[in-house]
C-alpha positions in Angstrom: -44.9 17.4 -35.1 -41.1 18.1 -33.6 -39.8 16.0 -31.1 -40.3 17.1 -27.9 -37.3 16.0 -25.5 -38.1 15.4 -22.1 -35.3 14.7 -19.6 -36.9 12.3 -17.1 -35.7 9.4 -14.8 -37.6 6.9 -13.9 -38.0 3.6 -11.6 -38.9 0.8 -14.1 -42.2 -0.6 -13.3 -41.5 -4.0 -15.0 -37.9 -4.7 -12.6 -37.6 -2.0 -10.6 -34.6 -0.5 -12.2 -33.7 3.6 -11.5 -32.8 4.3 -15.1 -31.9 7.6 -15.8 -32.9 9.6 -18.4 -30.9 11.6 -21.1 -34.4 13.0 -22.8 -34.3 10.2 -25.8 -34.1 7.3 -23.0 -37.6 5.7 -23.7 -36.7 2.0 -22.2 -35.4 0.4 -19.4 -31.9 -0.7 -20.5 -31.8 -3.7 -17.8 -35.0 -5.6 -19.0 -35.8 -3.3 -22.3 -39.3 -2.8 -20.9 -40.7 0.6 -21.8 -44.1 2.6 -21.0 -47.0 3.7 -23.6 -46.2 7.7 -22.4 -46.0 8.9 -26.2 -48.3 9.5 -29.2 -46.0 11.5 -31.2 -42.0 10.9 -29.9 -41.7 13.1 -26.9 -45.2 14.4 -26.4 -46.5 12.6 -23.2 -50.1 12.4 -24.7 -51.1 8.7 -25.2 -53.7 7.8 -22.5 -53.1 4.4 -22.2 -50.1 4.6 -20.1 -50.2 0.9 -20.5 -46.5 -1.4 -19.9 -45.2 -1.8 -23.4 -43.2 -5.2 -23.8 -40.2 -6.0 -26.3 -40.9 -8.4 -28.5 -38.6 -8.6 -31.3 -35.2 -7.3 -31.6 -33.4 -7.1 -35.3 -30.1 -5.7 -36.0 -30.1 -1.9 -37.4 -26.5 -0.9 -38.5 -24.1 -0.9 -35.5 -27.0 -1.6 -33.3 -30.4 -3.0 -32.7 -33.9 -2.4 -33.1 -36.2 -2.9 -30.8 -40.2 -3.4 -31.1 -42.1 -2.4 -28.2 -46.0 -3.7 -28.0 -48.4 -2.3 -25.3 -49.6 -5.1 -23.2 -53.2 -3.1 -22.9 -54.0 -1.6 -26.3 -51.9 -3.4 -28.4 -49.9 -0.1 -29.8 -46.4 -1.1 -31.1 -43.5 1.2 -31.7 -39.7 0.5 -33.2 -36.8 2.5 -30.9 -33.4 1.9 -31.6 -31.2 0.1 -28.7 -29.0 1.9 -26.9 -25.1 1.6 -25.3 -26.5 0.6 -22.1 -28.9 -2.0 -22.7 -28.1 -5.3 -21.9 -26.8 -7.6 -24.1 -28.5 -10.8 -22.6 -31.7 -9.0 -22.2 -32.2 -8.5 -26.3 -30.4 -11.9 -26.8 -33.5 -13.3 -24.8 -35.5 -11.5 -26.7 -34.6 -13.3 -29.9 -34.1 -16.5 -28.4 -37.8 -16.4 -27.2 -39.2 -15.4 -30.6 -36.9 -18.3 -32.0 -38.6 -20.4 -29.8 -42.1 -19.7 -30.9 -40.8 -20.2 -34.0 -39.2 -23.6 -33.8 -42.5 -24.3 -32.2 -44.9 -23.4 -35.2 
């Protein structure tokens, strides 16, 4: 299936940022949090519409990677970071996964 672009904005339903979309924006670039919308990349047809939390960041040539899992169904999904995502906010992501880590 092609990727459908869709050119949305949104309020982020995790902090209540206005984000606004450029039709690949698929997470809030203040706390990274992002929304199960998608089956396939673009087409607005997963059901669960369930919050989708970022749980690991790793780098990804000049950028990052960020996994998304769905806090309802468990889905997850790799997008790549963007410009204006906050630093701090995937810096605490990998400092919390450290953390479970150094806790075994």
């Amino acid at each position: 299936m092609a990727f459908i672009r869709n050119k949305e904005d949104f309020l982020c339903e995790q902090c209540g940022a206005s984000v606004v979309g450029n039709g690949y924006t698929n997470h809030c670039p203040r706390c990274l949090w992002s929304r199960h919308v998608d089956t396939e990349p673009g087409d607005r047809a997963a059901t669960c519409q369930g919050m989708m939390e970022p749980v690991a960041v790793l780098p990804s040539g000049d950028g990052y990677r960020i996994t998304h899992r769905c806090v309802v169904c468990g889905h997850e999904k790799v997008n790549d970071s963007v410009a204006d995502d906050r630093f701090e906010a995937l810096l605490g992501i990998v400092r919390q996964n450290r953390d479970r880590i150094m806790k075994g």
